[in-house]
N, C-alpha and C positions, 0 to 999 in steps of 0.2 A: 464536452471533452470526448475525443475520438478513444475507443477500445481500440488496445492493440489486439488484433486477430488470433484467436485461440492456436495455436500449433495440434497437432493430430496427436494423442497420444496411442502408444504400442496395445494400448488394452483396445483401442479401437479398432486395428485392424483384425485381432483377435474374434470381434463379432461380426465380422462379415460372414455372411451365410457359404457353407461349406458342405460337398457332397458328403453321406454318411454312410450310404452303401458301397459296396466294390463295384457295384455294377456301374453307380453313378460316377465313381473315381475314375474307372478306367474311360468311360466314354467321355466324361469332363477332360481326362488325361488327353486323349487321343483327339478332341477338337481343337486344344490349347498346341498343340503339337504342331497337328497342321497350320493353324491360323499364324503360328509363328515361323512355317516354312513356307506359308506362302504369301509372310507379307516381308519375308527378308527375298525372296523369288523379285516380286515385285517390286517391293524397293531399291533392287541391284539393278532390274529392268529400266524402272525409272531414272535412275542415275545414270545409266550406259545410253540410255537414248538421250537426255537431256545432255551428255558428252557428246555422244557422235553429232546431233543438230548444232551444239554452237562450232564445233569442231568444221561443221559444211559450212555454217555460217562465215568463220574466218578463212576457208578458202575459197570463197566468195569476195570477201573482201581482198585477200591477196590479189583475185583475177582483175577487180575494180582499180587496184591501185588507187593514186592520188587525182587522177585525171582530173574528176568532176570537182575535187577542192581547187584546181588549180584553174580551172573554169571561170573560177569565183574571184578571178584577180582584178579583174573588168567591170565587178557589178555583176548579179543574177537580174535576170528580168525573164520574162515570158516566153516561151522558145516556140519558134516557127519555123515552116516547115523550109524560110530562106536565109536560116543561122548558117551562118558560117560554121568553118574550125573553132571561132571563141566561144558558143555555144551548143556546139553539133553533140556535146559527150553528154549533154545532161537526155540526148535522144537513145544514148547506148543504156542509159542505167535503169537500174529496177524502178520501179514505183516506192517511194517512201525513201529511199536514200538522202542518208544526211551528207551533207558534207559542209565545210568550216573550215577557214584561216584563218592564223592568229600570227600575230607579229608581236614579237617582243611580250609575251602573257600575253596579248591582249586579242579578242574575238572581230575582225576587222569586219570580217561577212560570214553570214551561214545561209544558207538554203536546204531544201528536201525537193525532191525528184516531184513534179505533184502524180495523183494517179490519171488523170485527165489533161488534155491542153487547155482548157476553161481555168485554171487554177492556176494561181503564183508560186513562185519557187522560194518564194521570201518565209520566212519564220522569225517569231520574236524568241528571245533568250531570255530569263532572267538572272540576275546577279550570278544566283546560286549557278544556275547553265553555266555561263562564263566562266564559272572559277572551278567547276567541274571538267571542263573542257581542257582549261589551264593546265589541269593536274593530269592528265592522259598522256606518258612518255609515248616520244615519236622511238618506237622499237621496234613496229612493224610487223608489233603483237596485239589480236584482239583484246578489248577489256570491255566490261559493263559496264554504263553510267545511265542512270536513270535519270534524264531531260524533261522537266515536269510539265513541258506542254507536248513532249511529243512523247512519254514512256520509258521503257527500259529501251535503248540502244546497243548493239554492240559496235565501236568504235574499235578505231587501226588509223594513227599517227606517223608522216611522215614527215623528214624537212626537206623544205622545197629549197630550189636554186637562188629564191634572194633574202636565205636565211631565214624565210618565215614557216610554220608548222602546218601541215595539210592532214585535215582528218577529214576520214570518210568510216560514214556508219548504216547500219542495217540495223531495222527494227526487228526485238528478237520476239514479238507476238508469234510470229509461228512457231515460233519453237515453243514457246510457256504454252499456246494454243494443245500441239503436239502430245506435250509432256499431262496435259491435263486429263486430255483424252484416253491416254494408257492407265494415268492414274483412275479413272473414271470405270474403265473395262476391268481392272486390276481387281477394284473394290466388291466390282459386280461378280467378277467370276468367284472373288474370294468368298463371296457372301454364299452364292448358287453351291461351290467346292465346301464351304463347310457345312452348310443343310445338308446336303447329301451323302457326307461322308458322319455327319451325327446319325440320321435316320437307320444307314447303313451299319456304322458301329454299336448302337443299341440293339440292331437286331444280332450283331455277329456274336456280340458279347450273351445278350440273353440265350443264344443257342451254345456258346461258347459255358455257360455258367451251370446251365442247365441242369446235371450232374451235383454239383454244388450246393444249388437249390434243395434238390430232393433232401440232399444230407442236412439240411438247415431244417426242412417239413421232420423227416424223422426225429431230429433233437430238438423242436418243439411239441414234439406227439410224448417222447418220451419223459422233456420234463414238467409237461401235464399232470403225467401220475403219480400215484402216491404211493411213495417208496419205503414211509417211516416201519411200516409190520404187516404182515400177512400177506399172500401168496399174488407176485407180482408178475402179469404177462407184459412182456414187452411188444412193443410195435414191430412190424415185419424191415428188416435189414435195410439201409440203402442201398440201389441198383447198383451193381458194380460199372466201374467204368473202365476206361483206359488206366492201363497202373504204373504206366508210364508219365502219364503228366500228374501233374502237383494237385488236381483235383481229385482223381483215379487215387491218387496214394491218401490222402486226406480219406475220400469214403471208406479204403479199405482199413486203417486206422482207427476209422468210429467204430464199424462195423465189428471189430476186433474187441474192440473197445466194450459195447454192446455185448458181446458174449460173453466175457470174462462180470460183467456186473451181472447178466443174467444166471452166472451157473452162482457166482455168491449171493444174489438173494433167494436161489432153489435151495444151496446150503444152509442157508439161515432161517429160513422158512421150517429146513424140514427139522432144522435143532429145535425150534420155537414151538412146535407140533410136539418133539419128543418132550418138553419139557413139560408142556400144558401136560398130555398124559402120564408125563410123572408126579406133576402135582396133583392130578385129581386122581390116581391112582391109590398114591399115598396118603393124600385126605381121607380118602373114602375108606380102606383101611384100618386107617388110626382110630378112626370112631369108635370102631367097635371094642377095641380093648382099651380105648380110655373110658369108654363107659362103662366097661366093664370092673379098671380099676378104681373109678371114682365110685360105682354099686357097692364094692368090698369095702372100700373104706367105709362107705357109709354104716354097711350091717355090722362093720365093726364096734362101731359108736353104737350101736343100738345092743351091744353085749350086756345082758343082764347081769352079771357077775363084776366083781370089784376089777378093775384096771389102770395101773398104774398112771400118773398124770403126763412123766412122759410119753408112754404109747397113744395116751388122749389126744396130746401137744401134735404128734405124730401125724396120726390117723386124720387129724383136722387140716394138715397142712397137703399132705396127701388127697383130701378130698377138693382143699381150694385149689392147687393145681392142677389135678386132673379136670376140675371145671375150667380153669382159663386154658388147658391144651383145648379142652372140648372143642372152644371158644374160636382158638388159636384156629382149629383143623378145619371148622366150619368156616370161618373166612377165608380160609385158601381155595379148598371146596367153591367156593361162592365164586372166587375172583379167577379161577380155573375155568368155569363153565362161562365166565362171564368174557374169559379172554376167546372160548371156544368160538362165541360168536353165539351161544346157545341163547333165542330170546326171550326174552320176558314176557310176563302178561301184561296186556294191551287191557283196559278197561278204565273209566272215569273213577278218577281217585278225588275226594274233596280235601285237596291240601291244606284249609282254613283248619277243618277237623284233626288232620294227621298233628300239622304245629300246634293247636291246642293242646292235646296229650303227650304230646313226648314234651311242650316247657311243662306242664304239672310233672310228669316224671320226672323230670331233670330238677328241679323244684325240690322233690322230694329226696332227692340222691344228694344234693349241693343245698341244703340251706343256709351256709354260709355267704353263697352270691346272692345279689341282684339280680332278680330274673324281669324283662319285661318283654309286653307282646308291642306290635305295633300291624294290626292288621283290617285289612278292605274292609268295607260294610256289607258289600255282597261275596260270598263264597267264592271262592276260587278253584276252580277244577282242572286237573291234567287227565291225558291219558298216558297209563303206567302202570307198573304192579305197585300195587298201593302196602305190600308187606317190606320190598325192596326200599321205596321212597320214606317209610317209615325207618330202615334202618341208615338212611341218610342222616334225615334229621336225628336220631340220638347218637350217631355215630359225633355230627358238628357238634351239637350240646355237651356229648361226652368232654372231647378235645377242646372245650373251654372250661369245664369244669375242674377238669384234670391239670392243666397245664397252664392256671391264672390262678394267684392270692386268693386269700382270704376275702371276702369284703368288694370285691370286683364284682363290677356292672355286666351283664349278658343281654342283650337287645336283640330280639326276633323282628327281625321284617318282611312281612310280606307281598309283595306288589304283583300288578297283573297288565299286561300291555297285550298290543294287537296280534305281539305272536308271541310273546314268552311269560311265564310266568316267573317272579325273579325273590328268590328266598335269601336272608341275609342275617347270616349270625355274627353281629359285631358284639368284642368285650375291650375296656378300656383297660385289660392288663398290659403285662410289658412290651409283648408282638414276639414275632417269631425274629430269631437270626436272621442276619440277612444271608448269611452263606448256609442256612439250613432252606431260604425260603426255594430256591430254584427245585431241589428236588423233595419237597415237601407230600407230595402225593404221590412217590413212589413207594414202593413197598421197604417194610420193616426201618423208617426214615422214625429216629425217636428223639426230640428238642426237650424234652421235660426239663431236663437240668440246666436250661436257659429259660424257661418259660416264669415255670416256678421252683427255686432252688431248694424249698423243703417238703416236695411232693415226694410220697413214696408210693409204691408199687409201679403203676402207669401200666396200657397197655402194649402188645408188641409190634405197632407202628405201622397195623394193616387198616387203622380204620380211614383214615383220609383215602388212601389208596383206592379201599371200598366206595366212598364217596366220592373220585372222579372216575371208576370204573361203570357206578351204576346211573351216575348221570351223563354218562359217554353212552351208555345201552338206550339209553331213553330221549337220544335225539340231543341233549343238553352238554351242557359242559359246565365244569365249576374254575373259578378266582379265588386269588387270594391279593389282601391288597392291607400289608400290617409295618406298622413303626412304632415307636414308643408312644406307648399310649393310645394302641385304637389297632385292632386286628380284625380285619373284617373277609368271612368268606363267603362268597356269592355263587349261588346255585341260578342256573338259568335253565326252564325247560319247558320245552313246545305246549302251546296249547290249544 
């Protein structure tokens, strides 16, 4: 059983390969352009010259007249050099001349002109000849019929004096000959005229784009860089150009463009600057008189003399806040110097060691949880400040301690690859929000009362912060990857 032939569908032509640059648009444009001026050029050529030849052809035929059909009323035979009048006209005619009487429809004699005297003037007809012949009104108007032993013809009908029909015909080969030839040169020039007007146009256009180009290089150089914080040079302007054309006004556009971003990241820079010195300003500071007020409370407590239990209640609550401002101060302090860019100590830290002690510490703080380890058989070494990298890890231990149930799982992982070392504190409590998770390591960012709804105190939301601040110093970065039932944050750092 024959398939019927799949039909083209629209999504198909869809994928045919398409220019994607401007440059290649416009010179794709501009060869489609020509090739379609110069095949409507040429094919108007071709049509006006295949008119004018059959157009010679029938007054050719006019000049022939019926003569040579009427020649044919005697019989054609062989013509020599002592033919009479009955024969004399087939010596006036071209070579290849048809000529044919019919009487009543019907084809009584035909001949052709031969192109030699050696050669017969007789030719065979068949059916189809005959009824083709038939069909050609005596009007005294050229028409084509194509004679299957001798070609396309052009015939011219006339009626003769005893009522019978005289056609005489010219083979139109010269002409289809003619027409072929123009077509032939048409195709060639057209071919030679679009090569050269591609080659030409790619160059006009590349010199033409030129300008355009550079402002393409500039806005690849610029959005190379890294724009998110700290003090940004931008790349040198693109060349100005004409500002009159559409490319000249584009460059000066960007370049406008470019300054205006340039003077807001010098503003934002230098606020980012005043703020870092306001924070480490006011850290540094605040130390001294909260240590000063957490001293007094203390020697307060230490009064040998009776003091009432509120002023005790007092003094105690006084002493544990001005420890967590201590606290407070010193983290900003830390994440101030740390935003300065000021670096850290560089020396081989044994991480296996550091995660031992802080899970016993955290152990010791939370026995409530599940603590376990899961780590290498051979040590693990970074290079880092290893006082830094320790308040990583009890900063993550804190925030699972703090912020998971009762009775919840804590799993330390340690692993070591060809270029990072990768630390992982998962706990099987609830997980973070998910609309707390995006800015989870920003500053003062606090989930407790999602985490675990009857945690009290909790700290003031710098410690995470801390821990993608100091593993940002340290070449690393930290993850967080948490849903119900499994919150896991992942430290990654060069080793």
């Amino acid at each position: 059983m024959r398939l019927p032939r799949r039909l083209p569908h629209p999504s198909d032509v869809r994928r045919l390969p398409r220019p994607r640059t401007l440059r290649a648009r416009l010179i794709a444009g501009l060869v489609v352009l020509l090739a379609i001026s110069c095949a409507a050029v040429g094919g108007a050529a071709v049509v006006e010259l295949n008119g004018f030849l059959t157009s010679r052809l029938d007054q050719q035929l006019q000049q022939a007249g019926p003569a040579f059909a009427q020649s044919l009323e005697h019989g054609a035979r062989k013509p020599s050099d002592h033919d009479g009048d009955e024969h004399g006209d087939t010596r006036r005619q071209a070579a290849e001349t048809f000529g044919a009487r019919l009487l009543n429809g019907q084809v009584t004699s035909a001949a052709v002109v031969p192109a030699s005297d050696r050669q017969d003037l007789g030719v065979r007809l068949t059916a189809a000849d005959r009824a083709a012949l038939a069909r050609v009104p005596a009007d005294g108007r050229g028409h084509t019929v194509c004679l299957s032993r001798l070609r396309d013809y052009r015939l011219m009908a006339w009626r003769g004096r005893d009522g019978d029909v005289l056609v005489t015909g010219l083979p139109t080969e010269p002409v289809r000959a003619a027409v072929r030839r123009l077509e032939l040169v048409a195709v060639v020039v057209l071919g030679l005229a679009l090569t050269a007007a591609g080659v030409a146009g790619a160059l006009w256009v590349r010199w033409s784009l030129r300008p355009l180009s550079r402002v393409a290089a500039t806005a690849t150089r610029v959005s190379e860089l890294s724009l998110a914080s700290g003090e940004v040079t931008l790349p040198p302007r693109a060349p100005d150009s004409d500002p009159r054309s559409e490319v000249g006004q584009v460059a000066a556009a960007f370049n406008r463009m470019l300054r205006h971003v340039e003077d807001a990241l010098t503003k934002r820079h230098a606020s980012e600057e005043r703020l870092r010195r306001f924070a480490a300003d006011a850290s540094h500071e605040l130390r001294t008189p909260v240590a000063s007020v957490r001293g007094h409370a203390e020697l307060a407590l230490l009064h040998p003399g009776p003091v009432p239990p509120g002023v005790t209640r007092a003094l105690e609550r006084i002493k544990a806040e001005s420890s967590r401002l201590g606290e407070m101060v010193d983290d900003l302090l830390l994440l101030a110097r740390l935003d300065a860019g000021r670096p850290l100590e560089s020396r081989p830290v044994d991480l296996t060691r550091l995660v031992l002690d802080a899970v016993t510490d955290a152990r010791a703080a939370g026995p409530d949880h599940r603590w376990s380890l899961d780590l290498p058989e051979d040590p693990v070494t970074v290079p880092g400040d290893d006082h830094r990298l320790q308040q990583v890890l009890a900063n993550l231990l804190a925030n699972a301690r703090l912020h998971t149930p009762v009775g919840t799982k804590v799993t330390v992982t340690l692993e070591t690859g060809t270029d990072a070392a990768v630390l992982t504190v998962h706990d099987d409590g609830p997980g973070v929000p998910d609309e707390v998770q995006p800015g989870v390591f920003e500053r003062f960012t606090r989930a407790e009362h999602r985490r675990r709804p009857n945690a009290s105190g909790g700290g003031a939301g710098l410690g995470l912060s801390i821990v993608a601040a100091v593993a940002e110093a340290h070449g690393g970065r930290v993850e967080l990857e948490s849903g119900p039932g499994s919150t896991a944050f992942t430290v990654r750092l060069p080793v």
